[in-house]
C-alpha positions in Angstrom: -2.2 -42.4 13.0 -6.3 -42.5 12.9 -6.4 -39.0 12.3 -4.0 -39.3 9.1 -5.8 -41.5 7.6 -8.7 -39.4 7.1 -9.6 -38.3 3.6 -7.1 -35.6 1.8 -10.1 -33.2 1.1 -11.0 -32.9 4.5 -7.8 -32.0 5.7 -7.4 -29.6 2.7 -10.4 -28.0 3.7 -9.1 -27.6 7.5 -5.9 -25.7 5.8 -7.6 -23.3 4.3 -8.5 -21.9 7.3 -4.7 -21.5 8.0 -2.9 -18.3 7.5 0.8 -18.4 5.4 3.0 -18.9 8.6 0.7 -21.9 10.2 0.2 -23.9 6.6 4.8 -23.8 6.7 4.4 -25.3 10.4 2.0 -27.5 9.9 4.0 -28.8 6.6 7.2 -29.7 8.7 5.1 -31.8 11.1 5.9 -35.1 9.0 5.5 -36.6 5.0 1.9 -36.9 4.6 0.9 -33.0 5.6 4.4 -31.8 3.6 3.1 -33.3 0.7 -0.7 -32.7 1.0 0.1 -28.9 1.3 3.1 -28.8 -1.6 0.5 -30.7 -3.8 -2.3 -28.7 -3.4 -1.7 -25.3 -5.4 -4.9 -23.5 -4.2 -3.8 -23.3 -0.7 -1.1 -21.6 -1.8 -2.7 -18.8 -4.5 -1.4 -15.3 -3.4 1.4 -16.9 -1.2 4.8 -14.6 -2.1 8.3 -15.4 -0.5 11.2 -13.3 0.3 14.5 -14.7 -0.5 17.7 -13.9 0.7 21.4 -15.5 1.0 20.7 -17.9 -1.8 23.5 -19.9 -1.4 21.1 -21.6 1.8 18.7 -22.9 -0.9 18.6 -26.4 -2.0 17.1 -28.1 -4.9 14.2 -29.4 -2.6 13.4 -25.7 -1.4 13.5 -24.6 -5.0 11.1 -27.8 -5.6 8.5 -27.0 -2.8 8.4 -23.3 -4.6 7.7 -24.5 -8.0 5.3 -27.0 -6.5 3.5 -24.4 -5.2 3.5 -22.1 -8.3 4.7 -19.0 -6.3 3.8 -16.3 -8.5 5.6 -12.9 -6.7 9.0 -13.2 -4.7 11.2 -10.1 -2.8 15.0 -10.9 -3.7 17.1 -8.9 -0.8 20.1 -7.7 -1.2 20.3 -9.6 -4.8 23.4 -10.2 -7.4 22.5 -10.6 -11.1 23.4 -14.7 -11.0 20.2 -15.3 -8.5 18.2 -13.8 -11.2 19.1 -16.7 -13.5 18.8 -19.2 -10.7 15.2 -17.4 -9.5 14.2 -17.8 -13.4 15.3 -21.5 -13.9 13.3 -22.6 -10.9 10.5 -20.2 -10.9 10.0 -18.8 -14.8 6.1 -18.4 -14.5 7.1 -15.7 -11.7 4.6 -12.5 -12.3 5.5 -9.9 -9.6 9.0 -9.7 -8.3 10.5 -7.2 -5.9 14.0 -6.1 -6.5 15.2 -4.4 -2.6 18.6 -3.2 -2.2 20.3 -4.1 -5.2 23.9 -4.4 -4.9 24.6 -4.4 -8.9 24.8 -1.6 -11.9 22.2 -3.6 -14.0 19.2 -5.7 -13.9 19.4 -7.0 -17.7 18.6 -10.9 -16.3 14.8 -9.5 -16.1 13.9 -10.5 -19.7 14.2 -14.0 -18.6 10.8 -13.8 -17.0 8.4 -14.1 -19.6 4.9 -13.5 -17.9 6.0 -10.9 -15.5 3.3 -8.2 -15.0 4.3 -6.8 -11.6 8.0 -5.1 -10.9 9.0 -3.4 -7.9 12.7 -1.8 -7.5 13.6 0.1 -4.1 16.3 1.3 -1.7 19.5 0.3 -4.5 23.0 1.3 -2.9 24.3 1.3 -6.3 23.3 3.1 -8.9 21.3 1.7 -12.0 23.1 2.5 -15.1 20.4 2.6 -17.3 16.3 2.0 -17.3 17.3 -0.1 -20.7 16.1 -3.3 -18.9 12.6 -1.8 -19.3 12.7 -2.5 -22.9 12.0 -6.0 -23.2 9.2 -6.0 -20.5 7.4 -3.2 -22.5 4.2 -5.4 -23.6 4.1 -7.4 -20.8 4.2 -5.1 -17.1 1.1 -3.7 -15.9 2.7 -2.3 -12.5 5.8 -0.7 -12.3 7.3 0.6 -9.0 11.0 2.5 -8.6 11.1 3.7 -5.0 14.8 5.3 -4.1 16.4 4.4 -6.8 19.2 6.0 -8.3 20.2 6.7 -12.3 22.5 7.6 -14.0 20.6 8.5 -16.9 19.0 11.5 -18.2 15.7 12.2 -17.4 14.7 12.4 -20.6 15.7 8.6 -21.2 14.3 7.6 -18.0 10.9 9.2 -19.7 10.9 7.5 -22.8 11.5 4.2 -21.3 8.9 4.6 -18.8 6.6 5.8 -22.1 6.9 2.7 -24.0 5.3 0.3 -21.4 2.3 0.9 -23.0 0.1 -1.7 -21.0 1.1 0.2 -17.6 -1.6 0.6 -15.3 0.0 1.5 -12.1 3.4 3.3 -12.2 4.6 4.5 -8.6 7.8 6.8 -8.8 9.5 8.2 -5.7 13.0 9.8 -5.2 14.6 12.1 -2.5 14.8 15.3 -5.0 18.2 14.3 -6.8 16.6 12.6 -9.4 15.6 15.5 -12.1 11.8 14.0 -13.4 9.4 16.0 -15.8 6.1 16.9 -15.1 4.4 13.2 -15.7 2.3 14.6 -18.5 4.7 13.6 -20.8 4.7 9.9 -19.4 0.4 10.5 -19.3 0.1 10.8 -22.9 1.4 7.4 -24.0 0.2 5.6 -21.1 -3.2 5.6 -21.8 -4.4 2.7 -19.7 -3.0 4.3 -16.5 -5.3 4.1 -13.6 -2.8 5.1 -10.4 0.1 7.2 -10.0 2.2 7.8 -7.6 4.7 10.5 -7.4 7.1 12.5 -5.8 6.3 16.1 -5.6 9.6 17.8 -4.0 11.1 19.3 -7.0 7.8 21.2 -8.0 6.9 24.4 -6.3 4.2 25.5 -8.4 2.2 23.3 -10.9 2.4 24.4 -14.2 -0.9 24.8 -16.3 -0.2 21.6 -18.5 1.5 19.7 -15.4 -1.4 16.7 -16.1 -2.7 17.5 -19.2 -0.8 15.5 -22.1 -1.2 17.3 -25.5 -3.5 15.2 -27.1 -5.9 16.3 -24.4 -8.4 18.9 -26.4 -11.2 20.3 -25.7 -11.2 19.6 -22.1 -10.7 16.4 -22.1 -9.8 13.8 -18.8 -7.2 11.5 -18.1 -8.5 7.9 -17.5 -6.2 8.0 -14.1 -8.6 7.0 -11.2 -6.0 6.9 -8.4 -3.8 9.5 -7.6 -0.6 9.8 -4.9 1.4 12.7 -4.4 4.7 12.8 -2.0 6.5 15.6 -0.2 3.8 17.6 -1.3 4.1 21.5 -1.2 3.0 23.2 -4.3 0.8 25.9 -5.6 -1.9 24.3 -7.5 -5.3 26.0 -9.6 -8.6 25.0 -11.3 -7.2 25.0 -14.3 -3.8 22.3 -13.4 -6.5 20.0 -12.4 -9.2 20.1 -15.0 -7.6 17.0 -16.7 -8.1 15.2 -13.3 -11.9 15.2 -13.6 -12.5 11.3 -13.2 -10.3 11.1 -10.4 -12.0 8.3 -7.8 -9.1 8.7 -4.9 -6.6 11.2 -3.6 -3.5 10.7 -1.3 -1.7 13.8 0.3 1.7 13.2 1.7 2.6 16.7 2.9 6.3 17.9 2.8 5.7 19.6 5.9 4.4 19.3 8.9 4.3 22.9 9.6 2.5 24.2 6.6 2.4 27.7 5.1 -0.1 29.9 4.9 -2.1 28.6 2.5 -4.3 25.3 1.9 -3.9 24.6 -1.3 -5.7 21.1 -0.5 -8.9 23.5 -0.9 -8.4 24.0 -4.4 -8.4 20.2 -4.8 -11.3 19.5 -3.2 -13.0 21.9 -4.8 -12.3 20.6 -8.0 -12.8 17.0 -7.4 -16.3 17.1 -6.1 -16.4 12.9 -6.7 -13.8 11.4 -4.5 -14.6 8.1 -3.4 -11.4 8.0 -0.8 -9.2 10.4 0.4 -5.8 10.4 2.8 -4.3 13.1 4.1 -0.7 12.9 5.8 0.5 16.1 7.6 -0.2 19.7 6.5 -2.9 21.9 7.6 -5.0 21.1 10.5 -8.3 19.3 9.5 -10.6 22.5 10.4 -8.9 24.1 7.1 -10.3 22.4 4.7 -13.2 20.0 6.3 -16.2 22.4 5.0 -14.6 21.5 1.2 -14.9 17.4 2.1 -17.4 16.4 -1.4 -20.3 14.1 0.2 -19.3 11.8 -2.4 -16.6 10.6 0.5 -16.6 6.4 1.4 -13.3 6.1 2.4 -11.2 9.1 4.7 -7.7 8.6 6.4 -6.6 11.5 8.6 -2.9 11.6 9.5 -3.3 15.3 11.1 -4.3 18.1 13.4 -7.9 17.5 14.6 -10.3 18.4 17.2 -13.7 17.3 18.3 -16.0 19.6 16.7 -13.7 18.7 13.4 -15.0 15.6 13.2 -18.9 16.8 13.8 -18.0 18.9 10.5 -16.5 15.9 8.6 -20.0 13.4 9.3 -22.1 16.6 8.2 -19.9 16.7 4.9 -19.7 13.4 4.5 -22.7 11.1 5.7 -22.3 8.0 4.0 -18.4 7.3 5.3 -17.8 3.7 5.6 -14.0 3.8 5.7 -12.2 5.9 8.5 -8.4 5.6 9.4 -8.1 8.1 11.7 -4.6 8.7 13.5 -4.7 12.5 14.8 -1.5 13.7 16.0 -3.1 14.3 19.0 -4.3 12.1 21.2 -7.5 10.1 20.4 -8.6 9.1 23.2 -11.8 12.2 23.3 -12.0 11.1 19.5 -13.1 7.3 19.3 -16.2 7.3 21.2 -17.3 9.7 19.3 -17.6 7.7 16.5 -20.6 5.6 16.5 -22.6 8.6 16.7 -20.9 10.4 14.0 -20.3 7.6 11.8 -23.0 5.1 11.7 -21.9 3.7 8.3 -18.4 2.5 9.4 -17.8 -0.8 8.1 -13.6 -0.5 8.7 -11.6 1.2 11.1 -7.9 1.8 11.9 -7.1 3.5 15.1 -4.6 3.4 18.0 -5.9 2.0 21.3 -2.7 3.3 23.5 -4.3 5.9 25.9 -7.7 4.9 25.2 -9.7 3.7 27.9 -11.2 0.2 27.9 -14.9 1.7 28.1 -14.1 3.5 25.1 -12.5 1.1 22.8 -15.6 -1.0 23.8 -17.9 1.6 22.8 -17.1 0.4 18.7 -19.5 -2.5 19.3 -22.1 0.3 19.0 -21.6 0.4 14.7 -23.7 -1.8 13.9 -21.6 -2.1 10.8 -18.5 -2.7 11.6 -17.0 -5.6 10.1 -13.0 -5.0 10.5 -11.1 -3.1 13.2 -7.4 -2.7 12.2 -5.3 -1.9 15.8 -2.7 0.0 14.3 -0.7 -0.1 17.1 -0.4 -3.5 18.9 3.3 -3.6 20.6 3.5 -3.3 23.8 6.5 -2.5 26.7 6.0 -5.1 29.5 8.6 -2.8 31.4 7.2 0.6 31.9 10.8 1.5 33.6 12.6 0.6 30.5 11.2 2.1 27.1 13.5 0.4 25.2 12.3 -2.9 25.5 9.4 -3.4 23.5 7.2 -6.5 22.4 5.8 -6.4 19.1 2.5 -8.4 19.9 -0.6 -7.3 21.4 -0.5 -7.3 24.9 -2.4 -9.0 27.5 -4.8 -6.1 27.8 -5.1 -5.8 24.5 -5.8 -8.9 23.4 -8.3 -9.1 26.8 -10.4 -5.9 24.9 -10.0 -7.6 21.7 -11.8 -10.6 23.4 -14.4 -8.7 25.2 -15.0 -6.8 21.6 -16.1 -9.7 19.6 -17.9 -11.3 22.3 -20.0 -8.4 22.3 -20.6 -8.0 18.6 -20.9 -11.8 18.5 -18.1 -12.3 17.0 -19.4 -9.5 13.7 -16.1 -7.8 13.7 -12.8 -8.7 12.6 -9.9 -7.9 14.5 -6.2 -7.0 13.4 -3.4 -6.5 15.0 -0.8 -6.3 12.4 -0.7 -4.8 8.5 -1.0 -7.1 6.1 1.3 -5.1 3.3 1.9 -6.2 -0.8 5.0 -7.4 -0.9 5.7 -5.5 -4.0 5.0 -2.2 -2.0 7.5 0.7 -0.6 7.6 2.1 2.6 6.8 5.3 1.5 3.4 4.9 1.9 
């Protein structure tokens, strides 16, 4: 009872500190932290919620929501009437995730007046139409449809996607079925595009106006700062990527894993001599194309084939790295102590520690840097007898290095042990 009656502020300030899944325990401990928490809307700013089986929500669920101003929910498995009842008790909603909708037509979306950010993925049934684009067009920023399938033309789905003319980030993934145009016909009206995403699995060879929309003259630039490409495995030149020019980052998702026998990622690189981050997934091993790496490299993810002396090529091309995610397909464990040698600069990191030895992973405390380490694989199998029974928490050796890590760096460097993904995001990437 003594220590409830200490002042609010103080105890707000102690929640702060909490992450999302201790402030919802600490709220069902009694009254007076349940409504501390639901009354105080910073603690809350950037909290999203998943909702599914709606017929399990009360009025005093949808209360604690509103209370809290969530501002981006995930509906799974959703029917149009939960739209209505989402946008009666949560209209100021401004991202909203729409996974594995189960009906022809989203039309109930107009009912959210300030929504900026809308994701669509993994729908069993087909969408009709993109007509529920219409209303939204002066109003989204970020529009995602991952796996979705229409029933329209191509052309339509174009023309829709055209008119939302306030776009900045439009991420567009299918399995091949779906007949797309090159995107510079979506370029040229979305002018305040910054990323794209896109599927790449029905192009074999770019075309020479496959980015450049026609109002570009004169060898002009797109604005686009941020590009992603999926199933990637086309022929590309100079002269496809001139429009590219002020390109910042570059994501590779190769269709292949075998690839042929050409890199064509050479032709990028080549072109975009200022890429501030690059991520390659799959394709040709890294000693292909690691002598075109621009030094203007901060941020590198390698999802491939590399060796040692790969890596000595990579710090001479890029000095100034201060971003690595490095997951080589094969093992890492002659690669990570390599690092604080190579790559002074590091100030994050993502690697696996399985096969690494303790003395290495230990060896990190050596960047000086270093402010976050991301374990990207922290399960374990307490039963080495029986791989199917796995534990999806760090394990007791783990969390032991983990320790011994941070004790060592003085606590400097950040540990985690588990993504933290947008909740608007596909799997995809």
């Amino acid at each position: 009872m003594a220590a409830l009656q200490l002042p609010a502020e103080l105890w707000l300030q102690v929640f702060s500190f909490l992450s999302w899944r201790d402030k919802l325990s600490v709220r069902c401990t009694c009254c007076h932290f349940r409504h501390l928490l639901d009354k105080s809307r910073p603690l809350w700013r950037g909290f999203s919620v998943v909702l599914r089986h709606f017929s399990r929500y009360n009025p005093p669920f949808w209360r604690s929501l509103a209370q809290r101003q969530v501002s981006a929910a995930c509906v799974r498995s959703g029917e149009r009437k939960h739209l209505k009842q989402l946008a009666a008790w949560l209209p100021a909603l401004e991202a909203l995730r729409l996974d594995e909708w189960r009906e022809g037509g989203v039309d109930e979306l107009k009912l959210f007046r300030r929504l900026q950010r809308l994701s669509v993925t993994s729908c069993p049934a087909p969408l009709k139409n993109v007509n529920f684009l219409f209303p939204l067009s002066q109003q989204l920023l970020q529009l995602r449809l991952c796996n979705v399938q229409l029933t329209c033309p191509a052309a339509h789905l174009s023309a829709a996607i055209g008119q939302l003319t306030r776009l900045t980030s439009l991420l567009l993934h299918h399995d091949g079925s779906l007949r797309v145009p090159p995107p510079s016909g979506v370029l040229a009206r979305l002018t305040h595009l910054r990323h794209l995403s896109w599927t790449m699995i029905t192009y074999k060879t770019l075309s020479h106006d496959f980015f450049s929309p026609a109002h570009l003259t004169g060898g002009g630039a797109l604005q686009l700062s941020d590009l992603q490409l999926l199933n990637y495995d086309a022929v590309v030149t100079q002269e496809v990527l001139q429009p590219l020019s002020r390109l910042r980052s570059l994501s590779i998702f190769h269709l292949y894993s075998v690839p042929g026998p050409t890199c064509h990622l050479t032709t990028w690189l080549t072109a975009l001599t200022q890429l501030h981050s690059l991520s390659v997934h799959g394709g040709h091993p890294l000693a292909a194309y690691a002598d075109f790496l621009p030094s203007s490299l901060l941020s590198l993810t390698l999802c491939v084939d590399l060796q040692p002396e790969d890596l000595q090529v990579v710090s001479q091309r890029a000095p100034h790295l201060e971003h690595l995610h490095l997951e080589p397909w094969s093992s890492s464990s002659s690669l990570v102590r390599l690092l604080p040698q190579l790559f002074p600069h590091l100030r994050t990191l993502r690697i696996r520690h399985h096969h690494l030895s303790d003395e290495d992973f230990l060896c990190l405390q050596q960047l000086q840097r270093l402010d976050t380490l991301e374990v990207l694989d922290s399960f374990y199998r307490p039963d080495p007898t029986d791989p199917t029974r796995v534990v999806n928490q760090p394990s007791p050796r783990l969390l032991q290095l983990i320790s011994d890590l941070q004790n060592l760096t003085n606590h400097r460097v950040q540990v985690l042990t588990s993504s933290h993904r947008d909740p608007l995001s596909c799997h995809c990437v």
